[in-house]
Z-matrix of the N, CA and C atoms (Angstrom, degrees):
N
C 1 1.443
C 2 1.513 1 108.77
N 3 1.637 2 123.05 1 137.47
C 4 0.661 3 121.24 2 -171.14
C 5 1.553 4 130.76 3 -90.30
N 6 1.798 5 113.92 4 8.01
C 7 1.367 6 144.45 5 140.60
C 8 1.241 7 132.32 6 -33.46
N 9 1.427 8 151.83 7 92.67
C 10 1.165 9 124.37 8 166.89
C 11 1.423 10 111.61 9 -22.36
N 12 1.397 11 120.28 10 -79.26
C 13 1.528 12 135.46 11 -125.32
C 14 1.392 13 94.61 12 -113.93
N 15 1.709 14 121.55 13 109.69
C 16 1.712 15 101.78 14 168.00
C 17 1.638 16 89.01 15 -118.24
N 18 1.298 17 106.64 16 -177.55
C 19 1.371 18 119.84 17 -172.04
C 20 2.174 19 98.95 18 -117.26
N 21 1.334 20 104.56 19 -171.53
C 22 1.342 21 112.11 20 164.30
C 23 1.512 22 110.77 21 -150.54
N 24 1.126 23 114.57 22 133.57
C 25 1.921 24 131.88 23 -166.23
C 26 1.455 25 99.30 24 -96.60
N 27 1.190 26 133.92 25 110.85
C 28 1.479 27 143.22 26 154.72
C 29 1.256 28 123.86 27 -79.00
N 30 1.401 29 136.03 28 64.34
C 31 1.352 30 114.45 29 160.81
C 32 1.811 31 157.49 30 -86.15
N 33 1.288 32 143.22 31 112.58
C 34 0.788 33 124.70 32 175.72
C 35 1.746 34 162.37 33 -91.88
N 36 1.252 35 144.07 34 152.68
C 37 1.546 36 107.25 35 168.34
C 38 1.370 37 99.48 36 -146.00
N 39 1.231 38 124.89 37 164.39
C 40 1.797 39 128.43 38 164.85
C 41 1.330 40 93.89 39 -92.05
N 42 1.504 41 117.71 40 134.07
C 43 1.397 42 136.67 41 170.38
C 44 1.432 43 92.51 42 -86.29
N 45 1.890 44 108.64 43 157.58
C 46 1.370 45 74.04 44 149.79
C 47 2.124 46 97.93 45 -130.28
N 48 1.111 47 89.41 46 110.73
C 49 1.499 48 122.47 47 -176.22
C 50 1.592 49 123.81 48 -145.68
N 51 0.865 50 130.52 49 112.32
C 52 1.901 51 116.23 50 162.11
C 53 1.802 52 117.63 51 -41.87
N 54 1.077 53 96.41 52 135.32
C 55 1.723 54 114.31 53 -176.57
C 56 1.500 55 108.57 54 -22.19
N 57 1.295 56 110.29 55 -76.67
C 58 1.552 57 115.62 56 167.24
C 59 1.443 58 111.46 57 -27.21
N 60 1.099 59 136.39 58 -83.05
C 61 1.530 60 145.13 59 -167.64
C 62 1.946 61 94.32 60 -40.44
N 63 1.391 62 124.78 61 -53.26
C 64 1.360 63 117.50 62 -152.61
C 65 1.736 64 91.91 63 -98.23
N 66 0.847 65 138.41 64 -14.30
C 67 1.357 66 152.63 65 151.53
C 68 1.881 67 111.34 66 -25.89
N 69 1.788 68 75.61 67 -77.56
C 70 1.842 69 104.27 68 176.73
C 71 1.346 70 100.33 69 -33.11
N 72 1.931 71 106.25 70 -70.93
C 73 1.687 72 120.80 71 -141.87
C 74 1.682 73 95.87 72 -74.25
N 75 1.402 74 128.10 73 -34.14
C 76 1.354 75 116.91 74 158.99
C 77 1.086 76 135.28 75 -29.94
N 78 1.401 77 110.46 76 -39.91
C 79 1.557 78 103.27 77 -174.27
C 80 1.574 79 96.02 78 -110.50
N 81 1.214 80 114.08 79 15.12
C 82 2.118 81 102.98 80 -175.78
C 83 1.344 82 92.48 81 -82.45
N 84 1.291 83 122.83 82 154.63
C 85 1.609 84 123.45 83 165.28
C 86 1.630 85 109.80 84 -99.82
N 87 1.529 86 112.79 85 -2.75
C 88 1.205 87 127.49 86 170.09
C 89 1.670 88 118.50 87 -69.13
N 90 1.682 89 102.88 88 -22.47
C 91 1.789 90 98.34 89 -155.49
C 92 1.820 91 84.22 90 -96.96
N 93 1.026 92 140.70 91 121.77
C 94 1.185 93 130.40 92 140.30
C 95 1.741 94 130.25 93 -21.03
N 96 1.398 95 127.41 94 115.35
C 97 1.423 96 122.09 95 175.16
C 98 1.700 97 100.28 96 122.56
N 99 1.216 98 114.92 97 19.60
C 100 1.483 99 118.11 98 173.75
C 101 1.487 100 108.10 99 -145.33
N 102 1.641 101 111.32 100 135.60
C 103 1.555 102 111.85 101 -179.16
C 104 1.735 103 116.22 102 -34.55
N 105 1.257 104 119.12 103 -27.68
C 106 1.539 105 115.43 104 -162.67
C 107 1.338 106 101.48 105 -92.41
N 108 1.330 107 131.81 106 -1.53
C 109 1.338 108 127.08 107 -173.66
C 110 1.531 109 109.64 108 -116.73
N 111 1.449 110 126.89 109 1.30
C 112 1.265 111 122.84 110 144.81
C 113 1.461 112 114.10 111 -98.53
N 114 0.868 113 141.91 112 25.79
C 115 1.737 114 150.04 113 -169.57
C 116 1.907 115 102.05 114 -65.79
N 117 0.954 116 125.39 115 130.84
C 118 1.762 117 136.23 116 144.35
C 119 1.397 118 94.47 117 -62.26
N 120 1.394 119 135.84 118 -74.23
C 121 1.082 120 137.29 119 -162.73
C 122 1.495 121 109.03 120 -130.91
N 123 1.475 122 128.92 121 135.18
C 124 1.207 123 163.09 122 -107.04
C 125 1.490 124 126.89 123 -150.51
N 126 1.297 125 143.50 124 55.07
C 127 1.342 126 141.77 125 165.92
C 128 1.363 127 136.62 126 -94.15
N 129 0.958 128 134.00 127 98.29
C 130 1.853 129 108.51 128 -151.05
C 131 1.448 130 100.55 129 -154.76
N 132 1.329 131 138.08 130 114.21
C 133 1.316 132 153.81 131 161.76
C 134 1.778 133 131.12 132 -94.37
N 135 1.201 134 99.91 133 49.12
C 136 1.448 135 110.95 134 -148.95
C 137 1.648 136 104.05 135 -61.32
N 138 1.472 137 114.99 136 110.60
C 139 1.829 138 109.72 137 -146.82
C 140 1.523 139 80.43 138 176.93
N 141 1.354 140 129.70 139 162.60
C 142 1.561 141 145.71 140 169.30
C 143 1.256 142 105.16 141 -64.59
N 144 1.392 143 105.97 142 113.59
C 145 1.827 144 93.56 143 179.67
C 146 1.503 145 139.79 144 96.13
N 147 2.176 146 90.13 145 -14.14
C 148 1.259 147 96.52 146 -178.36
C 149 1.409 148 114.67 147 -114.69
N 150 1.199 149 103.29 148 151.40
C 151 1.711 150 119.28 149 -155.97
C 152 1.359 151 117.10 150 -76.80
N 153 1.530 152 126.16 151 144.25
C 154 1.454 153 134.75 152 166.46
C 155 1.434 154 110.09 153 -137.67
N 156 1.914 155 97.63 154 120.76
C 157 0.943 156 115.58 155 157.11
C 158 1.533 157 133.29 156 -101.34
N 159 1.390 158 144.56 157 113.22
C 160 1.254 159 116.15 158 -156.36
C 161 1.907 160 90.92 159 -141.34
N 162 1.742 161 123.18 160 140.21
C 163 1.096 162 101.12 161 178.03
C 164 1.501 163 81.25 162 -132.72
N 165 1.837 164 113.91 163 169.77
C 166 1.132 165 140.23 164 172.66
C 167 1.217 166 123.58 165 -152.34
N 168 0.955 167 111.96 166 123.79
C 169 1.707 168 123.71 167 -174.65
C 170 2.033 169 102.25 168 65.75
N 171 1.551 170 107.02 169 39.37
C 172 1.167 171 104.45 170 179.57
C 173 1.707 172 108.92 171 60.08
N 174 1.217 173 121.14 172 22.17
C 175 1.309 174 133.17 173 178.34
C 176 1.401 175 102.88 174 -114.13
N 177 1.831 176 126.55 175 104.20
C 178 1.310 177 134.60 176 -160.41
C 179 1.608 178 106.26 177 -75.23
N 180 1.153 179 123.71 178 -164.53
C 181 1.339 180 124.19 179 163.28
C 182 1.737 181 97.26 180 173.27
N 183 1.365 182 104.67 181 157.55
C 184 1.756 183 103.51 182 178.00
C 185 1.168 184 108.50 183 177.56
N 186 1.214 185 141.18 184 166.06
C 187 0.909 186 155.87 185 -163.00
C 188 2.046 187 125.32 186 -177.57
N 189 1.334 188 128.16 187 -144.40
C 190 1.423 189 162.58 188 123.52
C 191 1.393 190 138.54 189 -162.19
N 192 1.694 191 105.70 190 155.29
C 193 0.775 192 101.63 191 -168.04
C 194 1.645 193 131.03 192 -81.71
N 195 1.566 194 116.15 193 129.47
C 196 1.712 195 102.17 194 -174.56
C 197 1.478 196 117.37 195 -100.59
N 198 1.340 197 110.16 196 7.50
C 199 1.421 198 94.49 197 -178.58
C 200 1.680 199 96.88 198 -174.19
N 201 1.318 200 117.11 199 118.99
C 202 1.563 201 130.62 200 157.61
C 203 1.270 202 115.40 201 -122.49
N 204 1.475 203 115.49 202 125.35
C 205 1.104 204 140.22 203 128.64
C 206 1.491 205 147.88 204 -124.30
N 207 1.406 206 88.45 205 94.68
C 208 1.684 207 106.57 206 170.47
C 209 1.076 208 126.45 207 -46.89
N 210 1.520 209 123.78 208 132.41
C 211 1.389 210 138.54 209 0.21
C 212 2.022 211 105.64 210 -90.93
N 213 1.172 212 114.83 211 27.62
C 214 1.378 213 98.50 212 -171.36
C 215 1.706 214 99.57 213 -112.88
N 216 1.475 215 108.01 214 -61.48
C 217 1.742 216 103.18 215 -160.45
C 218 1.154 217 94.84 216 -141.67
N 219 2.124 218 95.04 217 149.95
C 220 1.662 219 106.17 218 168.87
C 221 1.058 220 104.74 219 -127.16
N 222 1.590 221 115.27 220 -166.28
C 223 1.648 222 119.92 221 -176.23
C 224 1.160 223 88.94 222 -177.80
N 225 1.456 224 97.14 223 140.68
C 226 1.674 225 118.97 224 175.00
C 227 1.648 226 106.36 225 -144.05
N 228 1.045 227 107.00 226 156.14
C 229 1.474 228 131.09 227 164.72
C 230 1.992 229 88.67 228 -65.71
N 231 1.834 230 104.42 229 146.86
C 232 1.889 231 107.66 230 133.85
C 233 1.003 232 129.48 231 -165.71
N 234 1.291 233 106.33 232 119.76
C 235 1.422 234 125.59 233 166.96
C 236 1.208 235 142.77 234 -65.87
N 237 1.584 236 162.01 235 77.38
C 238 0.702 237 173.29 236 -147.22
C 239 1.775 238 130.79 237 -114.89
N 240 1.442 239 118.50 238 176.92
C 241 1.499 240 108.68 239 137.85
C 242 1.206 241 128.34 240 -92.51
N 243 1.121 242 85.12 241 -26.27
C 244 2.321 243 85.46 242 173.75
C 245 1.579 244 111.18 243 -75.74
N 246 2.005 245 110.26 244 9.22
C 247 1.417 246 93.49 245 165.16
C 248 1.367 247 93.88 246 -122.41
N 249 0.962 248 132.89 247 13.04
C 250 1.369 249 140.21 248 147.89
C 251 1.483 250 101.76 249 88.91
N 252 1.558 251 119.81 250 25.50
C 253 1.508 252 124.57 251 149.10
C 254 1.543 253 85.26 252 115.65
N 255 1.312 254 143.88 253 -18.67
C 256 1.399 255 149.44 254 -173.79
C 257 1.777 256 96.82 255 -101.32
N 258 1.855 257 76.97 256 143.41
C 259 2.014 258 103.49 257 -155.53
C 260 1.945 259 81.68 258 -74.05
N 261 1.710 260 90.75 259 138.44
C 262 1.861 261 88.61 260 137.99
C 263 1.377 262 91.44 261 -142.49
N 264 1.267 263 99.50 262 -150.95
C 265 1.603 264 114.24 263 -148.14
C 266 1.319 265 110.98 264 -148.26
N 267 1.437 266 123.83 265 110.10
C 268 1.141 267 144.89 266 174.96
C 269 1.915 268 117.04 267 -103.29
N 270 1.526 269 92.69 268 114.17
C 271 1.968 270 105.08 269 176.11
C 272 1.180 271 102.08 270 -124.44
N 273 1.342 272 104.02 271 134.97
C 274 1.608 273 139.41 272 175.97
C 275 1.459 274 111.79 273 -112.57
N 276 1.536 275 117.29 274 103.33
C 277 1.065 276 118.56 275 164.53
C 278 2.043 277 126.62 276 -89.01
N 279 0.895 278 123.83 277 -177.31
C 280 1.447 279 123.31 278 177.91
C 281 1.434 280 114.03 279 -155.07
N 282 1.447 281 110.60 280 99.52
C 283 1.664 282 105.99 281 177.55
C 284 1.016 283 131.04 282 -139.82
N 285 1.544 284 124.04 283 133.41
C 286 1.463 285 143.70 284 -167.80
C 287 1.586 286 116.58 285 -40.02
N 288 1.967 287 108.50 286 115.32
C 289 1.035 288 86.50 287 -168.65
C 290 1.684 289 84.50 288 -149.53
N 291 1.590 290 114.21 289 97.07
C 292 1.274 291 120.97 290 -132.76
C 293 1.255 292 134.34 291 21.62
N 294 1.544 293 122.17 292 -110.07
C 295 1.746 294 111.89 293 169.98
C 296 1.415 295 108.07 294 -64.15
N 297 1.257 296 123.20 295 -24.73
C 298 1.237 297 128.14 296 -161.06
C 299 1.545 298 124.67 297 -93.51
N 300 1.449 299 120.63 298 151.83
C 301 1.280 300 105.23 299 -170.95
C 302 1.989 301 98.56 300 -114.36
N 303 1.660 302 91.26 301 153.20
C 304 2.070 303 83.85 302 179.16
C 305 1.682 304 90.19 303 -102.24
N 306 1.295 305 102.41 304 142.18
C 307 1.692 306 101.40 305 171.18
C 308 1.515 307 106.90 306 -139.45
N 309 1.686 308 84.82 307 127.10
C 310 1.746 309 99.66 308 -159.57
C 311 1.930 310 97.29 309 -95.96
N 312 0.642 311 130.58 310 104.96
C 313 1.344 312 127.62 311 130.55
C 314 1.372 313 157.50 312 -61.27
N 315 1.742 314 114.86 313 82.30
C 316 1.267 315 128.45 314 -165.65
C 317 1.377 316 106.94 315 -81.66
N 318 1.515 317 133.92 316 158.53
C 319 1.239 318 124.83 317 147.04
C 320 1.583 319 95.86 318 -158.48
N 321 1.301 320 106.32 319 141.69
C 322 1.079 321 115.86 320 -140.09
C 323 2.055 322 97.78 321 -137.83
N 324 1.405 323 132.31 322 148.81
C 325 1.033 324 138.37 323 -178.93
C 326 1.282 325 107.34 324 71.55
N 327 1.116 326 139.77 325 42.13
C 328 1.378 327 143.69 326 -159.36
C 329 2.431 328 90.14 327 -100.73
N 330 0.956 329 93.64 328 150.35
C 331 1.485 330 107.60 329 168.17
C 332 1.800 331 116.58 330 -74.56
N 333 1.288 332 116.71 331 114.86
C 334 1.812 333 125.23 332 -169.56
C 335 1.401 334 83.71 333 -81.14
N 336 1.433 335 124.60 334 82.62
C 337 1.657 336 136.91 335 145.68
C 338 1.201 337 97.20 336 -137.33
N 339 1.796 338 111.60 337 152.96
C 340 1.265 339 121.73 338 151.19
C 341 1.493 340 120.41 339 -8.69
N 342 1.510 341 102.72 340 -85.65
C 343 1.862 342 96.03 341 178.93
C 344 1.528 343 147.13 342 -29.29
N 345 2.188 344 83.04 343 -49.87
C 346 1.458 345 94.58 344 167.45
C 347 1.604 346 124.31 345 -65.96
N 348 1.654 347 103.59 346 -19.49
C 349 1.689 348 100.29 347 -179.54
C 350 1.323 349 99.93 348 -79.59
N 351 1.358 350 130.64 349 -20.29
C 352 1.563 351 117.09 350 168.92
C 353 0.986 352 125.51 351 -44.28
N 354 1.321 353 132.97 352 -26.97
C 355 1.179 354 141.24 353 -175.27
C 356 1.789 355 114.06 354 -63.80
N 357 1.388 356 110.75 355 -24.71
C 358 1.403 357 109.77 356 172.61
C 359 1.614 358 115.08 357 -78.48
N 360 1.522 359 106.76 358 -35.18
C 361 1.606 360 103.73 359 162.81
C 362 1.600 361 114.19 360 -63.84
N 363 0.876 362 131.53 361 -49.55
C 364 1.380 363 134.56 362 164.54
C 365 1.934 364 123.54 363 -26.00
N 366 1.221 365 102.50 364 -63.49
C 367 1.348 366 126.63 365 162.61
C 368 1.439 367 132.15 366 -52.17
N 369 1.424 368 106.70 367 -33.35
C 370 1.618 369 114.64 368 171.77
C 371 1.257 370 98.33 369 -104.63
N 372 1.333 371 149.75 370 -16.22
C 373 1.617 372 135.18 371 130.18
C 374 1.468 373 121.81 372 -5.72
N 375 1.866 374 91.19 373 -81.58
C 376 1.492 375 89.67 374 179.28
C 377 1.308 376 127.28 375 -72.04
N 378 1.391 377 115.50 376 -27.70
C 379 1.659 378 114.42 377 -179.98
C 380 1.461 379 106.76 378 -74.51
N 381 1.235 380 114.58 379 -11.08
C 382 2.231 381 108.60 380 162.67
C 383 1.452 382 112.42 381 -87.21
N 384 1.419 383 111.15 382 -7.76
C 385 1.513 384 114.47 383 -172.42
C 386 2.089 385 95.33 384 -89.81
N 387 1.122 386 84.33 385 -66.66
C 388 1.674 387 102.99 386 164.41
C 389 1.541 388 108.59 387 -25.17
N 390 1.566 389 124.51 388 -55.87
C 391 1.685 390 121.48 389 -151.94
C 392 1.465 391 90.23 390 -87.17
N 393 1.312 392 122.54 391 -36.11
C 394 1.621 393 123.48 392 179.64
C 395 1.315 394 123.49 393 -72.57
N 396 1.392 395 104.72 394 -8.43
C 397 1.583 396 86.94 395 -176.87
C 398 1.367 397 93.06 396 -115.47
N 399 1.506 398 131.21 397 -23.06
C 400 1.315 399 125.94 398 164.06
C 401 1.528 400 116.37 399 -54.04
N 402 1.262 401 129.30 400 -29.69
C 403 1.259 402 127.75 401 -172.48
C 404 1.575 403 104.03 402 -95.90
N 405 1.271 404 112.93 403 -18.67
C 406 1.638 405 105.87 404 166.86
C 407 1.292 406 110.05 405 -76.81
N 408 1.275 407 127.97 406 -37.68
C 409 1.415 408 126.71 407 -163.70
C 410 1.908 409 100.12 408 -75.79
N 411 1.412 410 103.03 409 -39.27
C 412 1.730 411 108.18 410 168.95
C 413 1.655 412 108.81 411 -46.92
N 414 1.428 413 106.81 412 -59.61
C 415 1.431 414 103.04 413 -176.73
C 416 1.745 415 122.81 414 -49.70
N 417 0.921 416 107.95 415 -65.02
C 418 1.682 417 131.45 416 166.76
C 419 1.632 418 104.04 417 -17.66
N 420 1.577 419 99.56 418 -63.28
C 421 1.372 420 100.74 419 175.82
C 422 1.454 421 126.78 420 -73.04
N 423 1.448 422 139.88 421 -18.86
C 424 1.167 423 163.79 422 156.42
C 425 1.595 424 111.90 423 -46.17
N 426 1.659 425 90.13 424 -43.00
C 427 2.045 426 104.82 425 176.08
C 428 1.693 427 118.58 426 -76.81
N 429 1.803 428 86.77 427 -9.60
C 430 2.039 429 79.49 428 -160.08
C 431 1.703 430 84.93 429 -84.13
């Protein structure tokens, strides 16, 4: 990176889902509470190597992916403007924590400017979008 100084964004939440289940809805662009499911536009091969492009509000984003393993951890490349066109690297882990799953969200090499700290507001967006709709979809099923 061509930054001196980047920072790294930690976020967390307890789902309450088993690993597998919040694993899945992470990468669906169907489940609400994950970057691919608010997308304008839509590319995503979630596989070693395979590419995501996703934009919103004409605001691009992209990356690939370097590493899946289901139901525990991912890793992606990200590209952005708030990283100012230079890759960092965002890993999502998922771990058993009785019914519930903890899902860590690292991202890491991010640019120490304003923008790049946006990226932590960004992130607890989707992981509150993520815990609400996982826990509605829990309920629903609890009712049938």
């Amino acid at each position: 990176m061509n930054s001196a100084q980047t920072i790294e964004i930690k976020v967390e939440r307890t789902i309450p889902a088993p690993p597998g289940e919040v694993f899945d809805a992470w990468l669906n662009p169907k489940i609400p509470g994950n970057p691919w499911n608010m997308a304008d536009k839509l590319l995503l091969n979630p596989e070693v190597d395979g590419f995501f492009y996703w934009a919103a509000k004409d605001t691009p984003h992209y990356g690939r992916f370097t590493e899946m393993k289901r139901p525990a951890r991912m890793r992606h490349t990200w590209v952005s403007p708030n990283t100012f066109g230079e890759e960092s690297t965002v890993t999502v882990t998922f771990k058993k924590q009785g019914e519930d799953t903890l899902m860590t969200l690292v991202h890491s090499g991010i640019p120490d400017t304003d923008a790049g700290r946006g990226h932590e507001k960004g992130w607890n967006y989707f992981l509150d979008i993520s815990l609400g709709s996982l826990e509605m979809a829990r309920e629903r099923r609890s009712s049938l």
